[in-house]
N, C-alpha and C positions, 0 to 999 in steps of 0.2 A: 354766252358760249353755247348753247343749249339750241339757238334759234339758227334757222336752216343756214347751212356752208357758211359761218361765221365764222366756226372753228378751223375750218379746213383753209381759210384766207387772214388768217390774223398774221400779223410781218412781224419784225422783229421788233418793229416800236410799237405794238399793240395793234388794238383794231383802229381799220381805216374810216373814217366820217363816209368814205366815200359807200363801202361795203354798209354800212350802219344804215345808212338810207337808201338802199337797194332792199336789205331785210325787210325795212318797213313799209316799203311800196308791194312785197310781196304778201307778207303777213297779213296787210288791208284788203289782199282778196282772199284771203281763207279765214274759215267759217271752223273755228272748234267746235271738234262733235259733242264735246259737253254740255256746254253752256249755249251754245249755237250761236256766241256772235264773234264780229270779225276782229282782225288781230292777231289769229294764233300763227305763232312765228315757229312753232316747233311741229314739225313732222314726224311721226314712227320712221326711225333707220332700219324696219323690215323693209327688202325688194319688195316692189309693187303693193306696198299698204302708204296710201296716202291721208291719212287720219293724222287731224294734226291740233293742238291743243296749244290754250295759254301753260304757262307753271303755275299759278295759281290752282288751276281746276286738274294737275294732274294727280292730284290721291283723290278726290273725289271718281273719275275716270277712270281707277285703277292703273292710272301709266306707272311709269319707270321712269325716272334721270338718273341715268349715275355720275355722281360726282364724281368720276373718274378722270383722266388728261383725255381721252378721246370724246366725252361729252356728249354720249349716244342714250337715246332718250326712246320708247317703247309704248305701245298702245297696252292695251288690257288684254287683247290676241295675242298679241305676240313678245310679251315682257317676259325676261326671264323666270323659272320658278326655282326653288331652292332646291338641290338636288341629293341634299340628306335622304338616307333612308329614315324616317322617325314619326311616330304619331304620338300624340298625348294621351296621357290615360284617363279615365275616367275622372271627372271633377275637378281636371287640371287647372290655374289659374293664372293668371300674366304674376311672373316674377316679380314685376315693378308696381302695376294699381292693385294686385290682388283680387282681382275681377277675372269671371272664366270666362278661357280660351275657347275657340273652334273645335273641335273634334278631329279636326285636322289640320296637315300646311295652308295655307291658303294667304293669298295679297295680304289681309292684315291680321293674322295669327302666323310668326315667324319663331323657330328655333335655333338655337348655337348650335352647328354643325361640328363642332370640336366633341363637346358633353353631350349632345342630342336630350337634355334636361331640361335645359333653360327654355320655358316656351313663353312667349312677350306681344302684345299689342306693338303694331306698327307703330300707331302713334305714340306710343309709351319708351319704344328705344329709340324714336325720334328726336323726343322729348331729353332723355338721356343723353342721347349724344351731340346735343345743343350745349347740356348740362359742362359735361365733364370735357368736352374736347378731343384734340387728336391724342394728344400726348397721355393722358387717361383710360381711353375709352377700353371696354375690356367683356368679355362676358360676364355678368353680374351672378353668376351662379360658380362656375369653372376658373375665370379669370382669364380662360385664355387671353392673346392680344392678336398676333397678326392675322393667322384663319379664320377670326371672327369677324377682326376690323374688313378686310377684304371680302367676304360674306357679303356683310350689312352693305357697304361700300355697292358691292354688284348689283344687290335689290335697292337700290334707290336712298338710301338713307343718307341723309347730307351730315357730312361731319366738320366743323369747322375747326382750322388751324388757330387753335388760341388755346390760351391756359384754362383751366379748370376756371370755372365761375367764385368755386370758393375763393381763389386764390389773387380775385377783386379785391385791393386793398379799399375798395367802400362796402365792402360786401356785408360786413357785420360792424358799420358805422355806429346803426341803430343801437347795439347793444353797450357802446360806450358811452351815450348819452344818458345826461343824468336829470331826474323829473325834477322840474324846478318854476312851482306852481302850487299857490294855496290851496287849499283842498276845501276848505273849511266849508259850513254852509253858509257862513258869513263872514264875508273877508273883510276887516276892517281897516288894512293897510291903506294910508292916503294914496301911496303909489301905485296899487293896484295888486292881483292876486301874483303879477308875475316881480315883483320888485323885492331884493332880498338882499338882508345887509347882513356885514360880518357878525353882531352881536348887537343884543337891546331884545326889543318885542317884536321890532320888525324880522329879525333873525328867521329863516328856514330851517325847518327839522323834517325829515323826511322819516317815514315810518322805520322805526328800529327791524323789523321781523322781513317786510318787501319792498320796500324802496318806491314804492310805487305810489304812492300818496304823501301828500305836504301840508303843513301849517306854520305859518308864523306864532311865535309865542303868543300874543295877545288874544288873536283869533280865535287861540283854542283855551284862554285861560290862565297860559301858564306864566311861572316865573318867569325873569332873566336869568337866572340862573340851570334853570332845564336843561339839561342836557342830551335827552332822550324823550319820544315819545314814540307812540303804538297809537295805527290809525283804527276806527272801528273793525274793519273787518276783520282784522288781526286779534283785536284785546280779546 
């Protein structure tokens, strides 16, 4: 969408093959000013600045896309700035990595225009709102939602329409799995360290205190009858 009058010719079944390869016959003669090689398919939508860039190299470059429906995309000249009045105070720090801020607004030190508090690395509320989504997304200091989303939205920040990450039903798969592997420093299981029967020597007992370490009875000694054991680090 991003790449020169795509947006302005998409029809109503989407983009045309035809328009798709006219882009890329254009793109193969311009030279982004970043990185300086050919391909860049996106020009500044300022009159008369023809500076024109991959998506890749536009945070290094300083540009602008806004993932906005018009899909108008900005040099490092002429990108919008955030038009809060607000500066950080002394030994201020990003909300999010707790690393200090600029001294001032600037391309990658940004504020919430709502609380004028919240001050954040670019890539940090990028990062965020990778994170958490449309339906989340908020100032992380104030809470606002729409002033802030529409903000970030105007400086470039790509927000994606999907559910919060936590809300990945494999997201905390790891944390259901259960360790199931001799620990011993010598496993005498004929079936190996990972083989574990309901009851006998071969039996699994995992550490009473962290779950985090295993031995079969014999390995470590014990009865059949055992019922519990504590790995060294624990005893």
């Amino acid at each position: 969408f991003f790449a020169n009058r795509i947006f302005q010719q998409e029809s109503t079944d989407g983009l045309r093959i035809e328009d798709i390869r006219q882009m890329i016959k254009r793109a193969a003669q311009k030279r982004c000013f970043v990185c300086g090689e050919s391909g860049a398919a996106i020009t500044c939508r300022e009159t008369g600045c023809d500076r024109s860039f991959h998506l890749p190299c536009a945070v290094e470059g300083g540009c602008i896309t806004q993932f906005l429906p018009q899909y108008r995309s900005f040099c490092w000249e002429h990108r919008p700035e955030q038009a809060v009045e607000a500066a950080p105070e002394e030994n201020t720090t990003c909300l999010i990595c707790l690393d200090p801020v600029e001294d001032r607004k600037s391309y990658s030190t940004m504020v919430c225009p709502a609380c004028k508090h919240a001050w954040f690395h670019r890539g940090c509320i990028q990062n965020q709102a990778i994170h958490v989504g449309f339906s989340c997304f908020c100032c992380p200091h104030c809470q606002n939602e729409y002033r802030f989303l529409m903000e970030m939205l105007t400086m470039g920040i790509r927000l994606p329409r999907r559910l919060p990450s936590w809300e990945n039903s494999h997201a905390y798969a790891a944390l259901s799995e259960r360790h199931s592997r001799c620990d011993a420093s010598e496993c005498l299981c004929p079936g190996g360290r990972e083989q574990a029967e309901e009851d006998g020597p071969w039996h699994l007992l995992l550490c009473c205190s962290c779950a985090a370490e295993g031995t079969h009875r014999r390995c470590s000694c014990l009865t059949n009858s055992t019922a519990s054991w504590e790995c060294n680090s624990c005893a």
